[in-house]
Every structure is written in structure tokens, then in C-alpha cells.
Steps between C-alpha positions, in 0.01 A plus 500: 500500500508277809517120457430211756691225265853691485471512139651753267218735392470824327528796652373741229122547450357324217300703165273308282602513151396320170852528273561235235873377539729222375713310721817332364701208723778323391379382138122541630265844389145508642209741453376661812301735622576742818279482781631716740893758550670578750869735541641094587330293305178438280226154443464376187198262357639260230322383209746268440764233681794668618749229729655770718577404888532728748862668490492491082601782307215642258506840269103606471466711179224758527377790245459740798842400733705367274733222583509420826747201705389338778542178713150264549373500836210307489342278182186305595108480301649634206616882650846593580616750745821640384776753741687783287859475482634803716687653246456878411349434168228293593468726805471830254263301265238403786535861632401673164269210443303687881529798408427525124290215399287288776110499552391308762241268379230390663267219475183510271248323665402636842247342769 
């Protein structure tokens, strides 16, 4: 993906997903919901407060991935876009995750 700003973007397409998933920082757990995966990272929507600045360690908990540790890239309006730590496990879990498991979503309404 090309970028005017210089900023530090993904480079692995997005896929629209609807997963529910806890995320646990520090002493803090919040409900979320996945909005879209990636092999590098993933978005989450919060339903609930979660005070993680970018560069925070998080664990997400999902039924489908498992557990999953990442560092918080962006938190703003309530979603949080969260890098995977590149270590072989989480590496192995996202790859089965593709291959096994993911439907890409798509969007109800239409126009």
C-alpha cells in the first residue's frame, strides 16, 4: 500500500470478519468484536473501555483463533487496531485460522 504521510501501514489485504473476542491489558479485559484480519494484524470494535496506547501489549482471546499476542497500533472511537507478535505460534495460528476457518463477510444492506 502506498502512503503520502510516511506512516507505517499494512501491507496485507484486509477480510471482513464478525468474531467475538476478549482483549486482556495489564489488569484490564474488554469485550470486542472483530471487524476485519489480516496475516499482521486484525480491528477490533469494543463494547467496552479498554486504556491501551499505542505500543501496549494485549492477548485477544477468540473461540475460533485462540489466544493471540499482539502490540496496539492504533486506539481511537472506541476500535483498536492491534499487530501480531511475529512469533511462530501466532504465525501458525493465523495461518490455520486462513486456511481452515475464515468466511469473508460481507455487508447486509446493499444500495
Amino acid at each position: 500500500m502506498t502512503n503520502n504521510l510516511a506512516m507505517d501501514v499494512r501491507k496485507s489485504p484486509r477480510s471482513r470478519v464478525r468474531m467475538d473476542s476478549k482483549v486482556r491489558h495489564l489488569q484490564q479485559e474488554a469485550n470486542g468484536r472483530v471487524i476485519n484480519i489480516s496475516r499482521t494484524g486484525l480491528a477490533l470494535e469494543l463494547s467496552g473501555k479498554l486504556h491501551a496506547a499505542a505500543g501496549s501489549s494485549v492477548v485477544i482471546e477468540n473461540d475460533d483463533i485462540g489466544l493471540l499476542e499482539g502490540v496496539v497500533r492504533w486506539n481511537y472511537g472506541g476500535r483498536l487496531g492491534v499487530m501480531f507478535k511475529p512469533n511462530s505460534n501466532s504465525l501458525a495460528k493465523i495461518a490455520a485460522y486462513f486456511r481452515n476457518f475464515h468466511q469473508e463477510v460481507r455487508p447486509v444492506l446493499t444500495r
